[in-house]
N, C-alpha and C positions, 0 to 999 in steps of 0.2 A: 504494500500500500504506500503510496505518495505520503512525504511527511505532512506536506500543504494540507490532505486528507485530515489528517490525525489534527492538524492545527484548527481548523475547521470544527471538527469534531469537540476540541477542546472549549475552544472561544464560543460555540453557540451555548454551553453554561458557564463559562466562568470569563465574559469579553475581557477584553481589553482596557472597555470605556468606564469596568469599574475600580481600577487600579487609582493609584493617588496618582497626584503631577508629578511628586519626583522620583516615583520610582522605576522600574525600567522593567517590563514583562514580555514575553513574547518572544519569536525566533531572534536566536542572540547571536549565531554562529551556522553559518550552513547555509543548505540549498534545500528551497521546495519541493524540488523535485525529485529528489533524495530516495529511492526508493526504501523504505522501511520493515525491517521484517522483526526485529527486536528492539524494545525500550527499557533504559535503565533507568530506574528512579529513584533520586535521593531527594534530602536535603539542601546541600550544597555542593557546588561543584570544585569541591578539593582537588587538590591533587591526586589523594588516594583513590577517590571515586573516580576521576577521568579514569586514570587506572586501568580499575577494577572493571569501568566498562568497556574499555577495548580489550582487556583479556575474555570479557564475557562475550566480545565481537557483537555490542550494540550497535546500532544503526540512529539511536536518538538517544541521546539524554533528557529527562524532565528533572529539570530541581523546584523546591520552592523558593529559595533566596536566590536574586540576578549573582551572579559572577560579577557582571559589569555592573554597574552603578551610576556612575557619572562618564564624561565626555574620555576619552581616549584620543592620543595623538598618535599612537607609534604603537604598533604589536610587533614584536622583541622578544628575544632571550632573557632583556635585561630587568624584568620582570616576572612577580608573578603571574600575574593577568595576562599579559605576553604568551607567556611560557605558555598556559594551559592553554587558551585561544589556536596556538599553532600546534600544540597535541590532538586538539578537535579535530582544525582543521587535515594535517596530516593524514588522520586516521576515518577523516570523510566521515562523522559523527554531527548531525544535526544537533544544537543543542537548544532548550525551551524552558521558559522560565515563567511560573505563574506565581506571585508574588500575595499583594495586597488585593490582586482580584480575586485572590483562592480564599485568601483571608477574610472576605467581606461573603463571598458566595458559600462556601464550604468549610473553612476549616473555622465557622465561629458557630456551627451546627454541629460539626463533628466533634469538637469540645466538649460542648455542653451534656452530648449524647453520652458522653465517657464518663462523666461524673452523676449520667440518670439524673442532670436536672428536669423539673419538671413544670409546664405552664411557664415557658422562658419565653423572653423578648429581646432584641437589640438594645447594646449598652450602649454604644452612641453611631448614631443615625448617620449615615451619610449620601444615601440615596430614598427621595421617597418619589420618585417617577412613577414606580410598580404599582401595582395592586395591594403587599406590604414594603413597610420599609426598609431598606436592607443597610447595614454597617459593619462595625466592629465587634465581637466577644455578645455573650450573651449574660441576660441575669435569669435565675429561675431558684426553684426552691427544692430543697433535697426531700427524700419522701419521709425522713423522718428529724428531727431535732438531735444533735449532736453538739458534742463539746469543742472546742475548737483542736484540743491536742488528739480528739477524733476523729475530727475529719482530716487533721494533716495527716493520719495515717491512713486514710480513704483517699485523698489524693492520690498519694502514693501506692494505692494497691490498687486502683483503678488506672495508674498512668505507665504502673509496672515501672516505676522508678525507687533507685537508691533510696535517696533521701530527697527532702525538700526543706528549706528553711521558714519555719514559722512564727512571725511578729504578732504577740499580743500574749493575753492571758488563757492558758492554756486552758479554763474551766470553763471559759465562756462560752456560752448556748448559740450552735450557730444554724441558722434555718435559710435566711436569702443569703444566694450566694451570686458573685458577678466574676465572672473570667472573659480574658480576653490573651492569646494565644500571643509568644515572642516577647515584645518591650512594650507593659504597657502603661504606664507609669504616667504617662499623660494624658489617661483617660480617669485618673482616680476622682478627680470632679467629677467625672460624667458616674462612678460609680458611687459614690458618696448620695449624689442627688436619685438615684434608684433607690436609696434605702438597704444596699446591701449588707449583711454584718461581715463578711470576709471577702475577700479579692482573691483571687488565683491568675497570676502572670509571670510575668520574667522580667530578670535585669533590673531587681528594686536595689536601689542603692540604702547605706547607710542611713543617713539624713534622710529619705524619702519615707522611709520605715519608721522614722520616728516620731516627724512629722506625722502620718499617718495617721498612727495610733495615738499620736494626741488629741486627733479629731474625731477618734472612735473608731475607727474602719483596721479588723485584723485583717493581714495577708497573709496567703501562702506562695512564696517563691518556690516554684518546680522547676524553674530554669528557661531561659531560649528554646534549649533543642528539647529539653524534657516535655514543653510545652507544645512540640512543633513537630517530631518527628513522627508524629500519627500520618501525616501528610502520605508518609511512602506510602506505608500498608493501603489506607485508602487509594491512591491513584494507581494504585496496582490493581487492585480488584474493579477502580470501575474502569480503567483500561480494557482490563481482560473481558469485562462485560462488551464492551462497546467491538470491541475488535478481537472475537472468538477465536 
């Protein structure tokens, strides 16, 4: 199958047009017309992961974070960006990146689904064109009342991670709960103003956390990728759906 195919495919649920202005989504590296017979799907497009997909003799890479980010002058050796760029290239690997639009379509549904919230809404809005509105992270309510130092261990048995770091008082009773997938730290207004009594995201700083909790709102930090790496599993499975 044509890559253009699969891009087509992808983009008619998860466009383009709902990504943010500065982020960068979409065919990042490659040819349309790329004929496609395997996809490798990660996260990020590391070094190890380019890698791992030409020894797997992919034909397309899908990450959820761009590689590229901002404007490029020169693809090089003398870089990382470079370096991989001409790995791809060499090895004739299409590569696609669905970002902030995965974010807003998919991975703020697929969240919520992991922790069995229930009666969830959008924590903050960014499109209301549709018939509902669509954004960032979800708020919804667990199916039963929990302690705070129990549901950090619900997080974590639910996200099948390590550990997670948890701000506040461990005894406190928690019932709304708001997540929002990656960095979100700049949505904690928009999650204050839902009424939630804990937060689940990534990348809370020091001072963010303490702040926080002086305003009432516990958090649980799972991390970036602890928060994000649901992304493969799903895009594998509705791949395989879509393209048997």
């Amino acid at each position: 199958m044509l890559c253009q195919k699969i891009i087509e495919t992808l983009e008619a649920r998860y466009p383009g047009s709902c990504a943010m202005d500065w982020d960068n989504v979409g065919l990042l590296v490659g040819r349309r017309k790329k004929e496609v017979h395997r996809i490798y799907v990660a996260v990020d497009a590391t070094d190890e992961v380019i890698e791992e997909a030409i020894e797997a003799q992919a034909d397309m890479l899908v990450t959820h974070h761009p590689m590229i980010f901002s404007g490029t002058k020169q693809i090089t050796e003398d870089d990382f960006i470079g370096r991989r760029v001409l790995r791809l290239i060499q090895n004739d690997i299409a590569y696609y990146a669905m970002h902030t639009n995965y974010d807003v379509i998919g991975m703020a549904d697929l969240s919520a689904d992991h922790l069995k919230l229930q009666d969830t809404r959008v924590l903050t809005v960014t499109d209301e064109s549709g018939e509902q509105p669509e954004g960032f992270g979800r708020v919804g309510k667990l199916s039963h009342v929990m302690t705070l130092g129990e549901f950090g261990k619900y997080v974590k048995e639910c996200n099948h991670l390590p550990d997670v770091r948890v701000y506040g008082d461990l005894d406190r009773k928690i019932e709304t709960v708001a997540i929002c997938t990656g960095s979100g730290k700049s949505m904690i207004g928009d999650v204050m103003a839902a009424g939630a009594d804990v937060y689940v995201t990534g990348d809370i700083d020091y001072h963010t956390a303490i702040d926080t909790m002086a305003d009432g709102l516990a958090i649980v930090d799972a991390g970036h990728y602890g928060t994000e790496y649901i992304f493969a599993e799903a895009m594998e499975k509705e791949l395989n759906a879509a393209f048997p």
